[in-house]
Every structure is written in structure tokens, then in C-alpha cells.
C-alpha positions as CSV (number, residue, x, y, z in Angstrom):
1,X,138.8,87.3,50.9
2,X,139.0,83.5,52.1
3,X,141.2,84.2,55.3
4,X,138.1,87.1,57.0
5,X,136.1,84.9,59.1
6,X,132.2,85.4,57.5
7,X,130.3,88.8,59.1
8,X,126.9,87.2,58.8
9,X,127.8,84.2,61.0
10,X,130.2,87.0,63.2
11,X,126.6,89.0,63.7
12,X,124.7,86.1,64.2
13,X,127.0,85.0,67.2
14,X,127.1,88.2,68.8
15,X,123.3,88.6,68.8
16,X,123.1,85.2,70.5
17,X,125.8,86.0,73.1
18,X,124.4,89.1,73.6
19,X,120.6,87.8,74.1
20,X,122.0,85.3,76.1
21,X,123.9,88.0,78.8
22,X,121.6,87.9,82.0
23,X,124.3,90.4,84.0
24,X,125.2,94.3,83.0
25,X,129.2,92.3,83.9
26,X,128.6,89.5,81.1
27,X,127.0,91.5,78.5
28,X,130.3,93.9,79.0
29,X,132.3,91.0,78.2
30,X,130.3,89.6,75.2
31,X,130.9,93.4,74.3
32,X,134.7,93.1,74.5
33,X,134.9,90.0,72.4
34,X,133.9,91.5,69.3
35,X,134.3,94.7,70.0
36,X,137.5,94.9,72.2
37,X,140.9,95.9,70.7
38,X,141.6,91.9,70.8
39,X,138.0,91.3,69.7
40,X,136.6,89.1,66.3
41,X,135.4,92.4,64.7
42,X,139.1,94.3,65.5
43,X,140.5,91.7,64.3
44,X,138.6,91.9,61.1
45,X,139.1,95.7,60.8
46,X,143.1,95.1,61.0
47,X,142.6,92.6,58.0
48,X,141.1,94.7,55.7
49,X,144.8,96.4,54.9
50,X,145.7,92.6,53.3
51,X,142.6,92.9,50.9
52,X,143.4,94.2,47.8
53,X,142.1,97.3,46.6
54,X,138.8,96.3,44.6
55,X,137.7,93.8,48.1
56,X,138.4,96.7,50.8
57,X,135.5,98.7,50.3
58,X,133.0,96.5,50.4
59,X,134.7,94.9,53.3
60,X,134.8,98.0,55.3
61,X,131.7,98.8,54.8
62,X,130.3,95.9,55.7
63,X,132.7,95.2,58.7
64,X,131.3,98.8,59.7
65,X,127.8,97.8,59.2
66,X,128.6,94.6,62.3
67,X,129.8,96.8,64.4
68,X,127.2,99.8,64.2
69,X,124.5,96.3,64.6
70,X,126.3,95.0,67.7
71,X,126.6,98.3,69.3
72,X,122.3,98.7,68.9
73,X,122.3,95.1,70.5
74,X,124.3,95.7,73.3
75,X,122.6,98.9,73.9
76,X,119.0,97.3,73.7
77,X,119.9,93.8,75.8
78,X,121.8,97.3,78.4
79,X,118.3,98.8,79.0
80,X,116.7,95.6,78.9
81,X,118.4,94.4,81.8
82,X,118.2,97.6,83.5
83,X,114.6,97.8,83.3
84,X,114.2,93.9,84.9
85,X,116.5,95.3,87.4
86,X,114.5,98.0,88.5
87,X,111.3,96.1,87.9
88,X,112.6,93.5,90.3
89,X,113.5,95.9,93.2
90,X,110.7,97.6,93.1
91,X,108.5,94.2,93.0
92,X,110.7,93.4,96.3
93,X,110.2,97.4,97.5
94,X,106.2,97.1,96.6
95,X,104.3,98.5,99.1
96,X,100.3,97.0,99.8
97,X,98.1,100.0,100.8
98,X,95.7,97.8,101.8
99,X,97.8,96.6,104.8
100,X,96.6,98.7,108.2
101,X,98.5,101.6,109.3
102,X,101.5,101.9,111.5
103,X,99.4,104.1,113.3
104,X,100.9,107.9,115.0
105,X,103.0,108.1,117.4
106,X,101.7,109.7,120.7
107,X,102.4,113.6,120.7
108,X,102.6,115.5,123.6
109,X,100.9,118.1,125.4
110,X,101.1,122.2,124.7
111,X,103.7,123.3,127.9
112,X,100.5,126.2,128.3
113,X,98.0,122.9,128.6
114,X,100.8,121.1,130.7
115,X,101.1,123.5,133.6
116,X,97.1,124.5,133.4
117,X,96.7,120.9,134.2
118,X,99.2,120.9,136.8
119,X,97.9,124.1,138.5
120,X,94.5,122.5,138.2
121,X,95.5,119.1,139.9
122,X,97.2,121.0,143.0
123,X,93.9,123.2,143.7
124,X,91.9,119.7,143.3
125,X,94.2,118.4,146.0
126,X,93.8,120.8,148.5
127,X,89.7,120.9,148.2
128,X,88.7,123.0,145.4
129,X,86.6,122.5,142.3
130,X,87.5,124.1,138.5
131,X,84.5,125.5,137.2
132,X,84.0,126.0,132.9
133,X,81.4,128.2,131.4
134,X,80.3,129.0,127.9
135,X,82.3,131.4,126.2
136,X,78.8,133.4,125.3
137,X,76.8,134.7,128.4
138,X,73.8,136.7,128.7
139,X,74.2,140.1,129.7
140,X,72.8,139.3,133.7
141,X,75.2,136.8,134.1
142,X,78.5,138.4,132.6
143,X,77.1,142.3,133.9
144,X,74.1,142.7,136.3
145,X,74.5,140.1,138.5
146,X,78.3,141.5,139.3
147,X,76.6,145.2,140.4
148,X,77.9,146.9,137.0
149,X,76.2,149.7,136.1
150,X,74.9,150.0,132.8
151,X,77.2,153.7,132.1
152,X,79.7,150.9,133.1
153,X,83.0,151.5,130.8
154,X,83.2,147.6,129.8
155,X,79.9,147.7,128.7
156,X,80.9,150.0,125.7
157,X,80.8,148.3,122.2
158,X,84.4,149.1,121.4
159,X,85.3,146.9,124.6
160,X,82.3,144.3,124.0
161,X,81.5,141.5,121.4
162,X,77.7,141.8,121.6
163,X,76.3,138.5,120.0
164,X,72.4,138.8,119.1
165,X,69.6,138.2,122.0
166,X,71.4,140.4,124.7
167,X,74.4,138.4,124.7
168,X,78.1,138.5,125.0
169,X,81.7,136.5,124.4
170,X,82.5,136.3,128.1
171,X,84.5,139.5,129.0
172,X,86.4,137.6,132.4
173,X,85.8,134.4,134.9
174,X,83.1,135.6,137.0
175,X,80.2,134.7,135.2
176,X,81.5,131.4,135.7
177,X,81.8,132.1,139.5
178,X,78.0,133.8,139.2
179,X,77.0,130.2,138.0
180,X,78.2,128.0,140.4
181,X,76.9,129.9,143.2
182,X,73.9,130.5,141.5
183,X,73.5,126.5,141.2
184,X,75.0,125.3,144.9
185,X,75.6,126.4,148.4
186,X,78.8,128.6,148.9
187,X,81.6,127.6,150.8
């Protein structure tokens, strides 16, 4: 058995080369030299058949034992330097929430809200005034004070949301036109 180069010192080496591989590139080389088809340990492996009979076994065995140990290395140091990979893009990647926003971008307006504003501009232009009123109205204001009788058909309850206190959800625009003429001088 004086011609096999010594396993321990074989291990040894490769655990040293393999500790020492900083690239997923070197530690595939460090892999091929002792594992390769021209590698220490294949070599080994194809000089067992020169061993006699009684020194084989033990050998083998051994031989076996380096290359299953190598294998577990090169796997470890693998997701080792993996993991620093990933650690160290995502330490470049890290994002600080502390940092203000980017803010929104500007939207844009409804087409509905677009030409309601439009319309509203062009009657501004040529003299006139847009007039709002509450959506809920007291009965005068949205009924009596437009001559509507109270057998009127729009006073019925299927046709009316009656709100408590003689109110009602504004049923058209003229209690908004009963306000403004209420509160200033007609044209």
C-alpha cells in the first residue's frame, strides 16, 4: 500500500481547498481535482485493482468514505456561498421604509366630471351663475313652493324618499332654483 497517496492528508487538502473556494466557478474546480475522472481520489480508485486482495477492502472502503466526505463539503461550502450571494444582493436591493414616498402620480378627471365642468365654464362665460343645493329639502321647498298639489302623483311614497321632519332626497333642480330666487333679485 506504499504507492496510494495517504486519504487522511487527501481529505485534509480537499477540505482546505474547498473552505478556501470564494466562487460557485472555483469551488467546481476544487471539485474536479479530486473528484474529476483525472482527479487525486480517481486516481486512487483505479489503484486499488494493484492492491492485493487482503489490502482492497479496506482501501475501497475507505477511498469511498473521501469521496462521500468531499461530496458533503462541496455541497455545504455550494449553499454557503449561495446564501452570501443572495444575502449580498439583497443588502445592495435593501429597501429603507423610512425614506419619504415617491408620492402618486396625478390622475385624471371622470369624462362625466370633464364635460360637467366644461358645460359649466361656457354658461359662466356668457353671464350665468351654477347654483348647488342640498340633496335633502323640506317639503315647501322641493313641493309647495312649485304649485304641486298635495294629490300630486310625485308626492306618492313609492316615487318619494321621505326623510324624517317633512323632508325629502331632492326629487329634481328646482328647489335649487326656489332657493336662489328666494335669496336674490331675479334676472
Amino acid at each position: 500500500m506504499g504507492s496510494l497517496p495517504d486519504l487522511d492528508a487527501l481529505e485534509d487538502s480537499a477540505r482546505s481547498e474547498i473552505a478556501a473556494a470564494t466562487t460557485p466557478q472555483a469551488l467546481l474546480e476544487v471539485r474536479a481535482s479530486y473528484l474529476g475522472k483525472k482527479g487525486s481520489l480517481a486516481e486512487v480508485l483505479r489503484s486499488i485493482g494493484q492492491l492485493t486482495s487482503k489490502e482492497r477492502g479496506p482501501v475501497g472502503q475507505r477511498a469511498n468514505q473521501a469521496k462521500q466526505s468531499i461530496e458533503q463539503w462541496v455541497a455545504e461550502r455550494r449553499g454557503a456561498l449561495e446564501s452570501a450571494e443572495i444575502e449580498s444582493q439583497l443588502a445592495g436591493q435593501r429597501l429603507d421604509v423610512t425614506l419619504p414616498g415617491t408620492g402618486r402620480r396625478p390622475g385624471a378627471l371622470h369624462p362625466v366630471a370633464r364635460v360637467m365642468r366644461d358645460v359649466e365654464t361656457f354658461f359662466r362665460g356668457r353671464g350665468f351663475t351654477i347654483e348647488d343645493g342640498p340633496e335633502v329639502e323640506t317639503e315647501h321647498n322641493n313641493f309647495d313652493a312649485l304649485n304641486m298639489p298635495d294629490n300630486h302623483p310625485a308626492r306618492d311614497m313609492q316615487d318619494t324618499f321621505w326623510v324624517e321632519g317633512g323632508h325629502v332626497l331632492r326629487t329634481h333642480t328646482s328647489p335649487v332654483q326656489i332657493r336662489a330666487m328666494s335669496e336674490r333679485e331675479p334676472p
